[in-house]
C-alpha positions as CSV (number, residue, x, y, z in Angstrom):
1,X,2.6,221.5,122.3
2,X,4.2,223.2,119.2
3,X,1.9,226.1,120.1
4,X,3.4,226.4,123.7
5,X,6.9,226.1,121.9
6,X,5.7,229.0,119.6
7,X,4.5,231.4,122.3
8,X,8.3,230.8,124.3
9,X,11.0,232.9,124.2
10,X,14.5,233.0,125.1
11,X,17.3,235.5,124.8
12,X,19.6,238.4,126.0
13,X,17.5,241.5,127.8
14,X,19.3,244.7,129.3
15,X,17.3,247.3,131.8
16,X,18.9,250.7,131.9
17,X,20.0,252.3,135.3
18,X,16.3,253.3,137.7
19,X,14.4,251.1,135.9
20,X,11.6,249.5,138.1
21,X,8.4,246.8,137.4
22,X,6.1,245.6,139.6
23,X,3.3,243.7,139.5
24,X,1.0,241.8,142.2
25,X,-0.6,239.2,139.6
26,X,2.4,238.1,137.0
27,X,0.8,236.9,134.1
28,X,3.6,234.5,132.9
29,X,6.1,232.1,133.9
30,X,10.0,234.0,133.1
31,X,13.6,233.1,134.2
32,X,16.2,236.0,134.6
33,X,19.9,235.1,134.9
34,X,22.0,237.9,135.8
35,X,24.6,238.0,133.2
36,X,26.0,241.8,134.4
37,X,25.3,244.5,136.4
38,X,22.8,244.4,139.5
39,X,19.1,243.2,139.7
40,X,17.0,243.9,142.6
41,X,14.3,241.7,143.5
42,X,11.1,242.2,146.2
43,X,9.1,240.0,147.1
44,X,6.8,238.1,150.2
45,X,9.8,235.9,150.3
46,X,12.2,239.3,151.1
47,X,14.8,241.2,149.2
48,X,17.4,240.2,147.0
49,X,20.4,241.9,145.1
50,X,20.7,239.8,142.0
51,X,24.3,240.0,140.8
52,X,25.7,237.5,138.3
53,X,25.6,234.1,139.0
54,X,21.8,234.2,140.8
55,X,18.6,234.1,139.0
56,X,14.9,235.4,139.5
57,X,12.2,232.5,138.6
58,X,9.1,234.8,138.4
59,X,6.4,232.3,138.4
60,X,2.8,232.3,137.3
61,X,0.6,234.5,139.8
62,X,3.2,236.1,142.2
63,X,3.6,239.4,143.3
64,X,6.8,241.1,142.9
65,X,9.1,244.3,142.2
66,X,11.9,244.3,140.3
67,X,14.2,247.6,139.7
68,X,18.1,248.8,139.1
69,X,20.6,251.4,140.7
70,X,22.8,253.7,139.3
71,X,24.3,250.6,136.6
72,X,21.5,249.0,135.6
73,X,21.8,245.0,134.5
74,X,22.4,242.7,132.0
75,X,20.4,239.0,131.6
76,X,19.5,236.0,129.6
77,X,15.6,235.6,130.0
78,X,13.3,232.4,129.7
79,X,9.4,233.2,129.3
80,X,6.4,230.7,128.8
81,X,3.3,232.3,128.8
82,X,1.0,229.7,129.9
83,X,3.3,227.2,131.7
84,X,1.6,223.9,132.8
85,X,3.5,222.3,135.9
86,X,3.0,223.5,139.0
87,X,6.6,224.5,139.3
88,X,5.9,227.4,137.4
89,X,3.3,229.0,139.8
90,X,3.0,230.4,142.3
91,X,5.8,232.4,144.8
92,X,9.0,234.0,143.4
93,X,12.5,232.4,143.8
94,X,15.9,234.0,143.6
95,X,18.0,230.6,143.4
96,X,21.6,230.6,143.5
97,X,23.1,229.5,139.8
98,X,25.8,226.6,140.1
99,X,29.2,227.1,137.9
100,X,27.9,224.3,135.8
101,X,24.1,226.4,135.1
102,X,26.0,229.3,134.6
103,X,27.9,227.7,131.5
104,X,24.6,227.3,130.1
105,X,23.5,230.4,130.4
106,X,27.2,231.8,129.4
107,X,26.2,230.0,125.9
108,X,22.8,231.5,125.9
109,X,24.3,234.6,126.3
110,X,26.8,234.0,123.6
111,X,24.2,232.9,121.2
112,X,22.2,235.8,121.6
113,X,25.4,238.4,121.3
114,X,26.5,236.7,118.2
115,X,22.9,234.8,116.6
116,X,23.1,232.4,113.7
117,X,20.9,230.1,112.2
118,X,19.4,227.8,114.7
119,X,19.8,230.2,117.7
120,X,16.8,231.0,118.5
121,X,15.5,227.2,119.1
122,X,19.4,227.1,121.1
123,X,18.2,229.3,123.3
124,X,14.6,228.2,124.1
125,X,16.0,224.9,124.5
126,X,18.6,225.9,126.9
127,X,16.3,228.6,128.8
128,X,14.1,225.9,129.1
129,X,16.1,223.6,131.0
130,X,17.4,226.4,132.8
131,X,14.3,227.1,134.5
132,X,13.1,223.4,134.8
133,X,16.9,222.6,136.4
134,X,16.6,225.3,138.9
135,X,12.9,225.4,139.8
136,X,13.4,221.4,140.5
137,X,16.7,221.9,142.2
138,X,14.7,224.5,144.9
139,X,12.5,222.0,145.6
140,X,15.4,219.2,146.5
141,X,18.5,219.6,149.2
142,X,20.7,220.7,146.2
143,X,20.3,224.7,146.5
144,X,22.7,224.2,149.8
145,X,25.7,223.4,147.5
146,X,24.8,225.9,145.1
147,X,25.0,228.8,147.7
148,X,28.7,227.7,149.4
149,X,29.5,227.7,145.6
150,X,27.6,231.1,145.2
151,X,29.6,232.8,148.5
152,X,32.8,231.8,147.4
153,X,32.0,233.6,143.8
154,X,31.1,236.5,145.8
155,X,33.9,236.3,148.1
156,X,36.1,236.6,145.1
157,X,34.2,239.6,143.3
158,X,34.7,241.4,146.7
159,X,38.4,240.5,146.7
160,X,39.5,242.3,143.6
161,X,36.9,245.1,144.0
162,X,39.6,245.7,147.6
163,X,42.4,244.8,145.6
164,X,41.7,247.4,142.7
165,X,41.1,249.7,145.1
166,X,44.4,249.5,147.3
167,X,45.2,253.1,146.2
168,X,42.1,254.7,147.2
169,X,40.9,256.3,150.5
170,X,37.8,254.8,150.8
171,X,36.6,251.8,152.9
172,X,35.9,248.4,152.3
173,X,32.4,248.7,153.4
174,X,32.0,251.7,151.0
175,X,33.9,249.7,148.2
176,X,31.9,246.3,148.7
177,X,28.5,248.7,148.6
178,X,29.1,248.4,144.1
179,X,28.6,244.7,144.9
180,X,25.0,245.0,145.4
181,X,25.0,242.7,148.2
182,X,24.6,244.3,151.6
183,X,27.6,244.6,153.8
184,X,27.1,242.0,156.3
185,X,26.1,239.5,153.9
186,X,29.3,239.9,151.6
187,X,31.7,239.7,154.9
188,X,30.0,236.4,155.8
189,X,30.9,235.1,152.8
190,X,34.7,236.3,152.7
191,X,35.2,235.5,156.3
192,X,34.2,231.9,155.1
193,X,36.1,231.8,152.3
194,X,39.9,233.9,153.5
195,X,39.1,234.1,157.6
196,X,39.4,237.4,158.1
197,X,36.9,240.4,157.5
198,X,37.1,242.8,154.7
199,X,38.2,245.3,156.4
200,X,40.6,243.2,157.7
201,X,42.3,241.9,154.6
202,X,42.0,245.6,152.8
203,X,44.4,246.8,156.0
204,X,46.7,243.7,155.3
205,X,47.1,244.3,151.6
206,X,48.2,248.1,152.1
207,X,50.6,247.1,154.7
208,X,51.9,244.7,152.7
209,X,52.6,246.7,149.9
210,X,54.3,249.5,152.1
211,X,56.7,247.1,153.3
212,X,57.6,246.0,149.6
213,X,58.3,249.7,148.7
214,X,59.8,250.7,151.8
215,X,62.0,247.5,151.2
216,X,62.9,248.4,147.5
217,X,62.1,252.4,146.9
218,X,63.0,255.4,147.9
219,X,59.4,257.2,148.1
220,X,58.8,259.7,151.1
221,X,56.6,257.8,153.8
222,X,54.1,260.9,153.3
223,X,54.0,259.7,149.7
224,X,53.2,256.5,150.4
225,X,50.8,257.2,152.9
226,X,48.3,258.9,150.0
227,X,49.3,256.7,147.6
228,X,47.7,253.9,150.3
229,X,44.9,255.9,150.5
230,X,45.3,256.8,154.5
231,X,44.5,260.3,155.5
232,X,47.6,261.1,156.7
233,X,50.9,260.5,157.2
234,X,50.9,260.2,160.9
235,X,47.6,257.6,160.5
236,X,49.7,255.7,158.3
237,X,52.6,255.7,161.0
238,X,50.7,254.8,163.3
239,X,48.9,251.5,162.2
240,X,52.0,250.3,160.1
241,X,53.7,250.3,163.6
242,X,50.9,248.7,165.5
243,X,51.0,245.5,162.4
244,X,54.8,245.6,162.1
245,X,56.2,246.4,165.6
246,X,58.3,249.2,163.6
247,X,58.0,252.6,162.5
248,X,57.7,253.1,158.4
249,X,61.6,254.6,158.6
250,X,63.0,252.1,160.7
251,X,61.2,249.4,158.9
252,X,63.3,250.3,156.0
253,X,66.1,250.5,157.7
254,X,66.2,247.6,159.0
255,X,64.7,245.6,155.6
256,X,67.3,247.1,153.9
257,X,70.5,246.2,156.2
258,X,69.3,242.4,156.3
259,X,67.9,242.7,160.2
260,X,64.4,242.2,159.2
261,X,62.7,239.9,156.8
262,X,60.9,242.1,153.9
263,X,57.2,241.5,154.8
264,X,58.0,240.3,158.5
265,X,56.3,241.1,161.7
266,X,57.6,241.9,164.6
267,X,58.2,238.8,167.0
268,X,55.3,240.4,169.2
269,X,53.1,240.3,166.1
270,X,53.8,236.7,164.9
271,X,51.9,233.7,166.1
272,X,53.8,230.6,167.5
């Protein structure tokens, strides 16, 4: 046993960007947890974008690819070289970590960033029940809970990755791409999470915002329109009337004389 304990390891690894692995025999038993950047994982089991807050348990005798974009990533690692339990062989798993696993491998993280006396054995003890917590967990009912708490995590990632980009003329599927999870995958989760696409609530941010400085500035409507990030000033028109009921000028005309609530629809636009 002390010799198992000897051959472990534990601690922080980093993979620069177009880094790739594979292998179709693994020789160990190793935990990842994505700590930063953007993991991709392929096996028989399919095709997974490992962002932080998800994990690759690469077991004992599986077959597997692993590689990185344009960013590259950022992990705490677990490895036992000759694991006993059966857990530890066999296929690959990308399980979804929990917000109370991801405090332990926060302070993994932190003890490898920052090491002192005692942090190695810190972190074998913690990558160790890491990797026995979720390889147990995947076998048992509790990996549902972990993935709505895993979609709302990605639902708010996606949400200030629109927000940041309010100004900018690109599109939320184009903006959501940095995410690392596929498009269709990330508006599932936000749809769950806010009820409404991306898309959706990008378009209702930027007109929210032009009604606040139509309300309280005096910039030129074509101004605004760039700063927005819409192609023109007559797109811009044209959509803030079909969400408001009013054009950009009249919208502040009326905000301004007290005839319209700042941030109100038009009564064909509300719901009863």
């Amino acid at each position: 046993m002390r010799q198992m304990e000897a051959a472990s390891s534990a601690g922080i690894k980093r993979q620069p960007p177009y880094y790739a692995y594979a292998t179709s025999a693994y020789y160990q038993f190793q935990l990842i947890v994505v700590m930063e950047g953007v993991l991709h994982c392929e096996s028989e089991a399919g095709s997974a974008a490992l962002i932080p807050g998800r994990a690759a348990l690469l077991s004992v005798g599986s077959a597997f690819r692993l590689s990185t974009g344009a960013e590259g990533y950022q992990a705490v690692f677990f490895v036992d070289p000759a694991p006993k339990d059966a857990l530890f062989h066999g296929s690959v798993r990308t399980p979804i970590v929990s917000t109370g696993l991801r405090a332990v491998a926060e302070l993994m993280d932190s003890e490898g960033r920052l090491p002192q006396a005692g942090s190695r054995d810190i972190m074998l003890g913690l990558g160790r029940a890491l990797a026995w917590t979720l390889a147990r967990d995947e076998t048992s009912g509790s990996a549902r809970s972990r993935e709505a708490d895993y979609g709302k995590q990605c639902a708010e990632r996606a949400r200030e990755a629109l927000r940041m980009a309010l100004h900018s003329q690109r599109g939320a599927r184009d903006i959501l791409a940095e995410t690392g999870l596929s498009y269709r995958q990330i508006s599932r989760y936000f749809s769950q999470a806010y009820g409404m696409s991306p898309k959706r609530w990008l378009l209702d941010l930027k007109i929210k915002e032009a009604q606040t400085r139509l309300s309280a500035t005096d910039i030129p409507v074509t101004a605004l329109a760039y700063e927005l990030g819409f192609s023109s000033s007559q797109h811009f028109a044209a959509r803030f009337a079909a969400e408001t009921g009013f054009s950009p000028s009249m919208y502040r005309s009326r905000a301004r004389n007290g005839t319209i609530r700042q941030g109100g629809l038009s009564p064909a636009n509300q719901k009863s």
